[in-house]
N, CA, C and O of each residue as an XYZ file, in Angstrom:
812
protein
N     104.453     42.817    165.594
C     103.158     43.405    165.233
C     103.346     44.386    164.087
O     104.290     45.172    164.011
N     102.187     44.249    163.046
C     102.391     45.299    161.712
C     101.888     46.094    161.926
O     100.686     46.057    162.187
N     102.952     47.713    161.900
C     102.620     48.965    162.079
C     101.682     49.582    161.606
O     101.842     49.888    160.425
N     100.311     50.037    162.281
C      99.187     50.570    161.237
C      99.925     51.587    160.376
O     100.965     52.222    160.547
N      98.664     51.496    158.990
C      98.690     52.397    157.905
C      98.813     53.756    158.259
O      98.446     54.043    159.399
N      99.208     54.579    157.603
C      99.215     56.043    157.824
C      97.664     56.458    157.374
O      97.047     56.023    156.401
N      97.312     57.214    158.150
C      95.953     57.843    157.707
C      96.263     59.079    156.859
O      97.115     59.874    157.254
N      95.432     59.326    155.400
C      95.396     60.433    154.768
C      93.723     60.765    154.781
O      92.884     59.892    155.002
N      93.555     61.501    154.638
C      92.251     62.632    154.603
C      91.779     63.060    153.514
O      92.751     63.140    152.762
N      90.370     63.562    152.681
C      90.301     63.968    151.438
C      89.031     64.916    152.299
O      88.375     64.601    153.292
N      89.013     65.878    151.663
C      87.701     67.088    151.674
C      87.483     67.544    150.377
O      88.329     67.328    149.509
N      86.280     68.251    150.095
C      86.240     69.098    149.038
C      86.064     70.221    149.763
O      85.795     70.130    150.961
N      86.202     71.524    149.097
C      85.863     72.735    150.029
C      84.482     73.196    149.473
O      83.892     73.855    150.329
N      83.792     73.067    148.342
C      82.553     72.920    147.727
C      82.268     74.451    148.235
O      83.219     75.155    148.574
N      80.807     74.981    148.278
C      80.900     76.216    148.751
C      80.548     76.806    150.273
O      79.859     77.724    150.718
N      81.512     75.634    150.888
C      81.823     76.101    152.381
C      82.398     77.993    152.607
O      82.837     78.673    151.679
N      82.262     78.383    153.755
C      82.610     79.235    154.022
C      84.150     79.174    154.297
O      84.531     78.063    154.667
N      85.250     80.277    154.177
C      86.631     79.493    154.906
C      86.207     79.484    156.216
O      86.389     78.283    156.416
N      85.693     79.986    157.477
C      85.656     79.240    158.873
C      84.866     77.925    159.161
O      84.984     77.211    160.156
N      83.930     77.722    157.952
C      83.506     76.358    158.367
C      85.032     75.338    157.672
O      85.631     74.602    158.456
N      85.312     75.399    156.757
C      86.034     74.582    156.033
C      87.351     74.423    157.111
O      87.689     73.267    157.363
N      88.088     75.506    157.740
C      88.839     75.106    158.412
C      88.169     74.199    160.239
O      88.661     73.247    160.844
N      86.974     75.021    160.559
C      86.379     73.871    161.594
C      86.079     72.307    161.150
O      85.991     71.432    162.011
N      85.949     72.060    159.930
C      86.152     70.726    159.506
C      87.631     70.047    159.632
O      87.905     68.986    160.194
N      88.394     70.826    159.048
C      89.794     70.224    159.851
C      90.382     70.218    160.909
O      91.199     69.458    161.428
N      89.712     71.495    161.305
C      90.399     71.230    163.197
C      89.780     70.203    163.545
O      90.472     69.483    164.265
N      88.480     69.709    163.287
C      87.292     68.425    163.768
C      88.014     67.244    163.763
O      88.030     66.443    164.697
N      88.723     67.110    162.518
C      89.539     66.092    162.261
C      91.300     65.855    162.552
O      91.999     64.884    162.262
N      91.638     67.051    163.182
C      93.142     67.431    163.592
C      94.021     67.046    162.397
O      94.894     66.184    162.500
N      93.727     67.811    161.083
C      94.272     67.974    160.065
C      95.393     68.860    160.299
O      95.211     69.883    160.959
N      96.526     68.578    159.831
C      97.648     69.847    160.218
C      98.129     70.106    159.191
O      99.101     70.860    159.229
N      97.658     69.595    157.841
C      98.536     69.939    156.864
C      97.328     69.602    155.679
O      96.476     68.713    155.676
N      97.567     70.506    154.842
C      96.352     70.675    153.481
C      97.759     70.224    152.304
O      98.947     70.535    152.386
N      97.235     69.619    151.540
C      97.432     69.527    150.068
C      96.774     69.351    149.102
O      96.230     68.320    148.705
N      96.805     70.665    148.553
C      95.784     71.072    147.365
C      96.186     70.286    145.809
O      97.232     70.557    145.218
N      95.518     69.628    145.463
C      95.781     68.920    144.547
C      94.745     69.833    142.941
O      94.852     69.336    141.820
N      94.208     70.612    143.085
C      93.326     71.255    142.236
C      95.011     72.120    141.306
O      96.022     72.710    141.688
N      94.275     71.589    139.681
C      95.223     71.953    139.049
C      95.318     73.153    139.057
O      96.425     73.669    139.214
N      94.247     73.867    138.899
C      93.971     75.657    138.638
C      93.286     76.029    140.063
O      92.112     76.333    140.278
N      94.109     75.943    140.754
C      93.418     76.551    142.422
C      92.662     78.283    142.622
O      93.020     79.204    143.356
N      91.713     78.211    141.802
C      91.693     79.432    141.374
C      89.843     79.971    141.092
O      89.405     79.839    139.949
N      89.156     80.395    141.909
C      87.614     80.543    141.540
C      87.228     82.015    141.634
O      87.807     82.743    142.441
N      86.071     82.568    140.668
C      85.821     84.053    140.808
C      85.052     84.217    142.052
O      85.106     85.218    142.766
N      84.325     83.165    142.270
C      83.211     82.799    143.255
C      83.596     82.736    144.621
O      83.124     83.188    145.665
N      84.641     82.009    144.304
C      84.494     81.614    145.454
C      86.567     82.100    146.163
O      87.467     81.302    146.428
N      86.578     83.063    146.207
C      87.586     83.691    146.498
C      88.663     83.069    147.557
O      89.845     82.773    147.382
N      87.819     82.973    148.742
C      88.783     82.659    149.841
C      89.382     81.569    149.765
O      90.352     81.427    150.509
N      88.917     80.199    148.638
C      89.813     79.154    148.257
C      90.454     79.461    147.152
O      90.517     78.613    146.263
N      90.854     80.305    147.040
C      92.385     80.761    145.774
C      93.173     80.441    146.405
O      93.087     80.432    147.633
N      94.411     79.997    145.597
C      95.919     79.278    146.208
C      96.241     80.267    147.087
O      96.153     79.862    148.246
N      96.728     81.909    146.952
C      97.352     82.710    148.001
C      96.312     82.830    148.901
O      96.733     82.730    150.054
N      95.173     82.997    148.832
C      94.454     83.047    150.368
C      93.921     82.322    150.824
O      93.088     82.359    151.730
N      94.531     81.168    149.976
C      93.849     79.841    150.813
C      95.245     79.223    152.177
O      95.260     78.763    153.319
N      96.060     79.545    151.273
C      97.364     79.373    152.177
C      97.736     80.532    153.388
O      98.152     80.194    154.496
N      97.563     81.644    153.071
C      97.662     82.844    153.889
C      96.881     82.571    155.428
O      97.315     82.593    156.579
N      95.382     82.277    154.786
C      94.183     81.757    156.141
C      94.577     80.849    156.916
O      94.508     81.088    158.121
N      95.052     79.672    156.513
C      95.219     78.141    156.910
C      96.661     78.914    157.796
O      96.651     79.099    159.013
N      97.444     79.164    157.185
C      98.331     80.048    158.354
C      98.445     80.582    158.976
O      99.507     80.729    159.580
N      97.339     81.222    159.199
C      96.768     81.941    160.333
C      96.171     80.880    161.635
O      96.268     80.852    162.862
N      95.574     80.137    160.671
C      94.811     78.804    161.653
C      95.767     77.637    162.318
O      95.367     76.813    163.140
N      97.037     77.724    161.829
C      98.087     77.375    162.564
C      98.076     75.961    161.211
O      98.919     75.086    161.405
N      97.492     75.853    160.401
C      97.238     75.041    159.177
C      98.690     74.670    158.047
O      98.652     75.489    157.128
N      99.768     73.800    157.903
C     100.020     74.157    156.528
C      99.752     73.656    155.224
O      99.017     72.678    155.091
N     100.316     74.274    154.161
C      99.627     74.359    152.907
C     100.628     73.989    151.687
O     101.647     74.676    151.610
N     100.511     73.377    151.114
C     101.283     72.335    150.105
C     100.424     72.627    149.159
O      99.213     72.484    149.326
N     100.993     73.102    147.976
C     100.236     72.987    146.545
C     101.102     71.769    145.825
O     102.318     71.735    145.633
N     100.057     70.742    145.474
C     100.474     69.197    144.619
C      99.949     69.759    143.622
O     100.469     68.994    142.809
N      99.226     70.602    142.844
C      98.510     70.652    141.466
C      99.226     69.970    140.358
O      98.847     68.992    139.713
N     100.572     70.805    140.221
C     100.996     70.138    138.998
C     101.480     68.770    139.101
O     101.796     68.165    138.077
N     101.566     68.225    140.263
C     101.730     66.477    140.315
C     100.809     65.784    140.566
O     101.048     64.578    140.623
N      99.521     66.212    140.794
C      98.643     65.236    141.422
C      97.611     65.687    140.684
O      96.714     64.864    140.510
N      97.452     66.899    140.131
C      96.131     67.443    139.561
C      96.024     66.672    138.476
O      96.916     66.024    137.929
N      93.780     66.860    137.896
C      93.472     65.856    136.844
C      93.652     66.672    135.674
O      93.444     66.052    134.631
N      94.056     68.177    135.501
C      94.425     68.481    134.409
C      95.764     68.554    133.881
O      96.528     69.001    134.736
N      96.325     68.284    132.802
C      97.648     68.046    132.920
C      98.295     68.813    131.653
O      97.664     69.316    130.724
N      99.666     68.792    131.822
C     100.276     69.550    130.920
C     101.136     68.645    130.027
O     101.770     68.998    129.033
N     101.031     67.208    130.647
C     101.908     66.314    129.273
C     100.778     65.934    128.470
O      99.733     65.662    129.060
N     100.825     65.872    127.210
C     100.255     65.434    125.954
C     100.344     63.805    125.735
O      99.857     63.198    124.782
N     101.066     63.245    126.815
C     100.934     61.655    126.563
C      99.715     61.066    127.296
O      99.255     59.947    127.070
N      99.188     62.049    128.305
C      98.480     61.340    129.101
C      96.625     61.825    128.618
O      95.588     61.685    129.267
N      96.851     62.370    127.329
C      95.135     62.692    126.540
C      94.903     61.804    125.416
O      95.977     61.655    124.834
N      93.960     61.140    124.846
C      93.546     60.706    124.072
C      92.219     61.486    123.706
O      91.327     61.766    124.507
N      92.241     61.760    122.488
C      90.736     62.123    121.897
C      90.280     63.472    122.889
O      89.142     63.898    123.085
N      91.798     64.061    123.524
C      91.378     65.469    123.838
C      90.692     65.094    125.442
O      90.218     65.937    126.203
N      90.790     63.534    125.719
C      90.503     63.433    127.309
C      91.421     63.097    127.890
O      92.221     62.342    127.337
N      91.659     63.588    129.367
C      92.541     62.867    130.107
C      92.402     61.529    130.337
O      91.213     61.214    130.378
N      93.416     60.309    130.561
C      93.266     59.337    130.642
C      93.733     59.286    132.258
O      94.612     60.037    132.681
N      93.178     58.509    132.934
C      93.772     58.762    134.634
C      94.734     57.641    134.784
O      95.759     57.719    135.461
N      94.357     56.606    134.125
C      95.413     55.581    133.721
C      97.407     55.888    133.627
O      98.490     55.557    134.110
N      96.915     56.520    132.890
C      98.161     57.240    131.740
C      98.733     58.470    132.984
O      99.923     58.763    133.104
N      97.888     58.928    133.625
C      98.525     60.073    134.468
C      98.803     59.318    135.584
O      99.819     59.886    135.984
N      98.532     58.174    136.571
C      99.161     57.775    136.979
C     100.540     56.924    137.083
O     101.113     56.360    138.015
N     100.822     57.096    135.639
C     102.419     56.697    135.171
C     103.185     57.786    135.736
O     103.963     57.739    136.689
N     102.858     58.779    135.015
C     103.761     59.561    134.848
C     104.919     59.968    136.349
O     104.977     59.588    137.518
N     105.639     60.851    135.552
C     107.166     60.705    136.323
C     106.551     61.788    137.465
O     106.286     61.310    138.568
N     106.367     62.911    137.292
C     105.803     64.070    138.341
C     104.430     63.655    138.633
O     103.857     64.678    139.007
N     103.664     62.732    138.651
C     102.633     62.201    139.031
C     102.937     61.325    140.160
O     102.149     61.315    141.105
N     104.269     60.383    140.190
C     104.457     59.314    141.069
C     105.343     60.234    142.267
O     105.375     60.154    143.495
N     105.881     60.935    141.496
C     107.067     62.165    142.489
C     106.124     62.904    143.791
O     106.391     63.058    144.983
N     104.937     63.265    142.986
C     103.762     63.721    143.874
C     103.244     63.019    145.166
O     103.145     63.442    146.318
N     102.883     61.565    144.497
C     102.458     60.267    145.738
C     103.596     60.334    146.661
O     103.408     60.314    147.877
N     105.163     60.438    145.968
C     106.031     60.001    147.140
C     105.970     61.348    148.183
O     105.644     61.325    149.369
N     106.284     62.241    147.572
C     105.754     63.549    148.682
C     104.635     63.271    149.667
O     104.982     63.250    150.848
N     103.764     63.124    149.484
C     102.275     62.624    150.127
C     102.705     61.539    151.429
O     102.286     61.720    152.572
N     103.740     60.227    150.991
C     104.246     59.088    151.834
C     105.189     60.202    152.713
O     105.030     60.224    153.933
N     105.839     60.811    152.298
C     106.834     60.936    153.370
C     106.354     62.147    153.996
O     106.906     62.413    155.063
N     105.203     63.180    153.481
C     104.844     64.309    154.568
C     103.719     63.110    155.201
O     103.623     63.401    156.393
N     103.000     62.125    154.973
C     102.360     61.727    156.374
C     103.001     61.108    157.303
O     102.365     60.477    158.148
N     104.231     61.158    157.330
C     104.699     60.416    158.474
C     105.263     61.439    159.523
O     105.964     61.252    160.517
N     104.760     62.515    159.012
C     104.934     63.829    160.134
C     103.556     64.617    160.107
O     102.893     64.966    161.084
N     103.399     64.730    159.344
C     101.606     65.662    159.295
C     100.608     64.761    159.215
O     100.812     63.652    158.720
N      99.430     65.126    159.686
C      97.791     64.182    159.405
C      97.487     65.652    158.033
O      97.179     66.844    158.007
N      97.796     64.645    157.188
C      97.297     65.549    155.861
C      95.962     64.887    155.278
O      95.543     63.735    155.391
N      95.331     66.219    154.487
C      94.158     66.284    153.714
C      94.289     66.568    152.524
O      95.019     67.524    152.266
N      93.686     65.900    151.504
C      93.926     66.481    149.884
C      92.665     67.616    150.102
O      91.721     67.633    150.892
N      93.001     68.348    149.265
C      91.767     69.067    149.461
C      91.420     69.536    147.650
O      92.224     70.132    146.934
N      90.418     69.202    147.349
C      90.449     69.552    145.899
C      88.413     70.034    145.946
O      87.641     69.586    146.794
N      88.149     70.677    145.190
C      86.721     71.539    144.929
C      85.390     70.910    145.201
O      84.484     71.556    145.727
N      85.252     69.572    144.824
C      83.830     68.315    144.617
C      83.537     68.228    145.890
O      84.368     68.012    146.772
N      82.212     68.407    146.075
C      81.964     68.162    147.431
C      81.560     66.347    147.964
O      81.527     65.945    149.127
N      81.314     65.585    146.793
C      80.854     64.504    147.058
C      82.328     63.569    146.286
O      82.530     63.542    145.072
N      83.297     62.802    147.436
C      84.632     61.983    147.123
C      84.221     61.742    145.727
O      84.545     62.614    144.920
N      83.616     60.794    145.327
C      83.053     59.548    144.274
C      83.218     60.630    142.899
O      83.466     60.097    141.818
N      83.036     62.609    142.972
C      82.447     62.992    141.317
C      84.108     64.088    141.619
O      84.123     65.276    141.297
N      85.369     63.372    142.273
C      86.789     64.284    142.239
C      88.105     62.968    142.270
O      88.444     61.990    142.935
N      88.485     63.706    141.127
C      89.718     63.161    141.040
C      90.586     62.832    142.352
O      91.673     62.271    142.216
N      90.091     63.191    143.657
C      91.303     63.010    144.185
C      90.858     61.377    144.910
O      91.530     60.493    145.442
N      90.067     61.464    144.748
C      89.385     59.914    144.780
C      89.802     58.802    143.924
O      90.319     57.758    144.322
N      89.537     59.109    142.739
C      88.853     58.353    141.665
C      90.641     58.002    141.200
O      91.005     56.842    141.008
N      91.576     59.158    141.077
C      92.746     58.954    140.651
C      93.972     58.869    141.750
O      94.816     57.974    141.709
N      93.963     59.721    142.552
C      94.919     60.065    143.465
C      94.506     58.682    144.607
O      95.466     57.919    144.722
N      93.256     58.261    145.443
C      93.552     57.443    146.034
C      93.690     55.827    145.530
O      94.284     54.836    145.957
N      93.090     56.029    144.750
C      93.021     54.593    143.782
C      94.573     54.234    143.634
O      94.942     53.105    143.309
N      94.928     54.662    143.742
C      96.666     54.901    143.539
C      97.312     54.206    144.987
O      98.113     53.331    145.318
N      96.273     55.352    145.684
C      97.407     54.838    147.285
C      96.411     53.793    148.576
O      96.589     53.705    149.791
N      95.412     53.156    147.718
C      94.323     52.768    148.676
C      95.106     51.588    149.522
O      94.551     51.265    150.572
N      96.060     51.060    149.260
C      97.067     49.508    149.992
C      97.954     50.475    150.586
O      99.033     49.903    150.733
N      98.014     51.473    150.933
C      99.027     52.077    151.606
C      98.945     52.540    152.975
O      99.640     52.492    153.990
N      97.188     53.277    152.398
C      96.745     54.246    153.601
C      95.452     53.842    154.015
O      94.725     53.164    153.289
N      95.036     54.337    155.482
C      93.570     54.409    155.664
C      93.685     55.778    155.489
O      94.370     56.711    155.907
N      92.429     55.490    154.436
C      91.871     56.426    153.730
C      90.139     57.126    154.432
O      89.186     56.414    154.748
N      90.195     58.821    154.518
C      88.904     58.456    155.321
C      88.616     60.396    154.290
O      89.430     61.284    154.036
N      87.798     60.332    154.132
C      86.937     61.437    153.627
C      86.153     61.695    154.153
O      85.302     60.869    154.484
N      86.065     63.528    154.604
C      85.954     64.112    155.588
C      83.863     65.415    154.477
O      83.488     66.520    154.087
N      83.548     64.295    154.599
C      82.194     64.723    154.093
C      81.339     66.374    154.376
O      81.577     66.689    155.542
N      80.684     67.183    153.860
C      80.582     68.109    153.532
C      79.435     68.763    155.326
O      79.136     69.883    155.740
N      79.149     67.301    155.860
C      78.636     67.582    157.155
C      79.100     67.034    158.101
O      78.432     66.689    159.076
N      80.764     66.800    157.924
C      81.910     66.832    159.123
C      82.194     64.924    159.093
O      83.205     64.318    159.450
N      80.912     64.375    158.542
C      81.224     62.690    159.063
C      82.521     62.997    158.009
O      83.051     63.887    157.344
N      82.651     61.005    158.520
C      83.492     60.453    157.574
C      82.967     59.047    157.249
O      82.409     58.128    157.850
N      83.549     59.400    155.636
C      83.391     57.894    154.762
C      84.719     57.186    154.617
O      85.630     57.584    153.892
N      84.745     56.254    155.265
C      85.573     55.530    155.012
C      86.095     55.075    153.649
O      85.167     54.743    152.912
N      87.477     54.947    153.019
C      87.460     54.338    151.608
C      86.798     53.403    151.114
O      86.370     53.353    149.961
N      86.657     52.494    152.076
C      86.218     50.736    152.047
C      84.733     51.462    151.234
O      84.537     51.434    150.019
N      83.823     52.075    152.256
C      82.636     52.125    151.750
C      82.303     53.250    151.122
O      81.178     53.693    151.353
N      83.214     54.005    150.154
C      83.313     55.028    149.389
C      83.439     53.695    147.920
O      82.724     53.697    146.918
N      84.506     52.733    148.230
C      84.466     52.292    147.018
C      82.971     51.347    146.773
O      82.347     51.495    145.722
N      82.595     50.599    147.606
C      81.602     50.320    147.598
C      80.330     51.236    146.772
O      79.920     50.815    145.690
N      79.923     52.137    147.200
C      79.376     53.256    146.750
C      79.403     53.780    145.679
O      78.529     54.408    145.081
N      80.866     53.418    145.295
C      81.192     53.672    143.642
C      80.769     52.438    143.068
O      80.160     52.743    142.043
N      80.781     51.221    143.202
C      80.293     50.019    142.761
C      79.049     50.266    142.447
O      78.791     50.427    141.254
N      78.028     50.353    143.397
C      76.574     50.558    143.281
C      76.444     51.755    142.568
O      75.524     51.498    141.792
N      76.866     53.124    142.313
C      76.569     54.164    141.480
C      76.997     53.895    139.954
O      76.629     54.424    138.905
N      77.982     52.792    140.254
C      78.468     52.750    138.811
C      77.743     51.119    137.785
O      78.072     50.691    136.679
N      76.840     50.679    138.649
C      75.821     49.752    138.429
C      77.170     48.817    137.458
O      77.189     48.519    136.264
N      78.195     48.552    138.559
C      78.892     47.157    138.069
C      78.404     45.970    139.128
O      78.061     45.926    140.309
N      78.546     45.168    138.188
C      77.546     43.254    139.050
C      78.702     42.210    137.933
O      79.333     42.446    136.903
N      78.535     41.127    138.739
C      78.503     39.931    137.840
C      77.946     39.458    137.086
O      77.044     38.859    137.670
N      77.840     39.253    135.689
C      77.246     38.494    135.140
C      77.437     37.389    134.200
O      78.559     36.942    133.965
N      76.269     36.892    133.605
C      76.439     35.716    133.257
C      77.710     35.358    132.124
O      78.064     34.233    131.772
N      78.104     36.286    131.809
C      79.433     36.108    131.113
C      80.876     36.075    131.835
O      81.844     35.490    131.348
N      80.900     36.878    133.234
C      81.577     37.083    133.929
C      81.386     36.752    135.531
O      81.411     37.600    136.423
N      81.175     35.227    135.719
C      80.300     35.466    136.499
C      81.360     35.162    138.204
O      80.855     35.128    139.326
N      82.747     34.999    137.907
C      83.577     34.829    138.973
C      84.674     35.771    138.920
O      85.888     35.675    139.100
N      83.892     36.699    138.621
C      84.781     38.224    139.131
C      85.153     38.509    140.648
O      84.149     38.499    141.360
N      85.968     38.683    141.114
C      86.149     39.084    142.321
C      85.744     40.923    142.630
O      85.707     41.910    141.894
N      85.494     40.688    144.101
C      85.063     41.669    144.745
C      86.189     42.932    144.104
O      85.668     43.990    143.751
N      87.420     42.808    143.999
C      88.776     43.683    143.705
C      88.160     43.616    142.346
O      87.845     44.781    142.108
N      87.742     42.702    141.098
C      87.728     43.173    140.027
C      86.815     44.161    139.966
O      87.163     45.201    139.406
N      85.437     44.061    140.529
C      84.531     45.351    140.226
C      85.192     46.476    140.539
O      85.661     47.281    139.736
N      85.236     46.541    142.018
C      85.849     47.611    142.235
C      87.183     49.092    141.321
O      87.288     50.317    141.282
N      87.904     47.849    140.767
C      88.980     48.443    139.582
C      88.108     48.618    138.377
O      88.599     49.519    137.696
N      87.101     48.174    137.867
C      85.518     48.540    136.813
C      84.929     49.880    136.871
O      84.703     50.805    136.090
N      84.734     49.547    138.407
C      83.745     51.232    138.858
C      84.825     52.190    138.843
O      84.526     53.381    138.767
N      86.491     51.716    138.929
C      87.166     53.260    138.733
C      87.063     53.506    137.582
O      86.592     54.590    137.238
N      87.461     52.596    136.683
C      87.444     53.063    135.567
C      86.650     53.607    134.849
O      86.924     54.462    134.007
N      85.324     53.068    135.164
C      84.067     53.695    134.575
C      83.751     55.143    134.797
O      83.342     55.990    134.003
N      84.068     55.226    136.191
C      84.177     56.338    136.810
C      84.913     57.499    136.127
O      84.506     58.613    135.796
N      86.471     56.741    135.978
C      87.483     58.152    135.474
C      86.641     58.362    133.915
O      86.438     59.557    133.700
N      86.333     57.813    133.255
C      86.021     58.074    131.814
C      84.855     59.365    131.893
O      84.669     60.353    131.183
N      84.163     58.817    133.154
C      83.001     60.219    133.036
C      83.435     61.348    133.645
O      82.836     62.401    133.861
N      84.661     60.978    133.924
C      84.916     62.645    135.005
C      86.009     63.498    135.099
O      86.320     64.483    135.768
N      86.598     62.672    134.039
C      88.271     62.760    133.834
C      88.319     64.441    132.818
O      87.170     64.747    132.497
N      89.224     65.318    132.392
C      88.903     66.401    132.172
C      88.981     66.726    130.872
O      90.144     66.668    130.474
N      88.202     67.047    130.051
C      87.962     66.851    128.419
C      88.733     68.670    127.596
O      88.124     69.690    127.271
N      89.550     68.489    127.561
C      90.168     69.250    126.610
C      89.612     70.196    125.454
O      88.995     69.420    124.724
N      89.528     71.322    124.981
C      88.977     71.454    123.641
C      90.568     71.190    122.599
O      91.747     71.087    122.940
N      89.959     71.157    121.383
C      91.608     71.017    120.264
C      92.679     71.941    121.166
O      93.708     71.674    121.788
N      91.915     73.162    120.919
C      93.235     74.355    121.514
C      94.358     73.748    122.561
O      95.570     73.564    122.448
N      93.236     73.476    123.836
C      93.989     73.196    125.116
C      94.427     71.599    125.086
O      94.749     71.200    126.205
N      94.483     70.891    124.344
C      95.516     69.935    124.267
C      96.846     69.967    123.939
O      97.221     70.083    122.772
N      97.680     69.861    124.987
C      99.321     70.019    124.857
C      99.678     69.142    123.857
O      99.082     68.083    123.662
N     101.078     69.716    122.900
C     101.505     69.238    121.900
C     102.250     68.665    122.648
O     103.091     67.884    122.204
């Protein structure tokens, strides 16, 4: 018999309170956070800053993994921007990008981990659009929605299909179900992926 998938988790913390945000993971018996937000860092919204976001969650018996610089959509190599945008393509090459995923494989086979990155809706955050797109044949994937349900990947990507108004047509008209789907990411990363000014593009 083939061993089920490992389950990974995605939340946004959006502008939850920290005791609701951690009752969303106890809901889900999350034991381990990985923050994938490149700049973990808000004026607003304080209690999700990297040190007291980790400090709390430790208190809550929670732990706390910062992935930013391997998994985050802003990046510091200059191979992975064109025209001053990130390409999500191009960042899923990379060497500390894939180093990141393998971290992710080998802490779920001891923790029920959660990415946790800012967007409150999966479909408008990278950790969707780039990070699971990456690991969707690996894991059941389940996103832990801003009123405790969960969306399953299956019908998260779906969802991205229909928002991203990809169909068959008469030019294309024996596309498979897998080709849209890889359409709506892409369409997807182009609108959401993180746009640089001159300055902040790495040489």
């Amino acid at each position: 018999m083939t061993a089920p998938s490992p389950t990974l988790l995605t939340i946004g913390h959006t502008t939850h309170s920290f005791d609701a945000f951690v009752g969303l993971l106890a809901r889900h018996g999350v034991s381990c956070v990985a923050d994938v937000r490149s700049h973990p860092y808000s004026r607003r919204l304080e209690q999700f800053n990297r040190e007291s976001l980790a400090a709390e969650l430790k208190t809550a018996g929670i732990k706390y993994i910062f992935l930013g610089e391997e998994l985050g959509a802003r990046r510091a190599e200059a191979e992975c921007y064109e025209d001053g945008q990130a390409v999500y393509r191009r960042i899923a090459t990379l060497p500390r990008f894939l180093a990141g995923l393998e971290r992710l494989r080998q802490g779920a086979s001891q923790e029920r981990i959660a990415l946790v990155c800012a967007e409150k809706d999966p479909l408008d955050c990278h950790r969707t659009i780039l990070v699971c797109r990456e690991l969707r044949g690996e894991f059941q994937i389940e996103h832990i929605l801003a009123d405790g349900s969960i969306e399953e990947h299956a019908a998260a990507e779906k969802r991205l299909v229909r928002q991203m108004d990809i169909c068959r047509t008469l030019f294309e008209p024996d596309l498979s179900d897998e080709q849209l789907v890889q359409q709506a990411y892409d369409k997807r990363a182009a609108q959401i992926a993180y746009r640089a000014s001159e300055e902040e593009v790495p040489q």
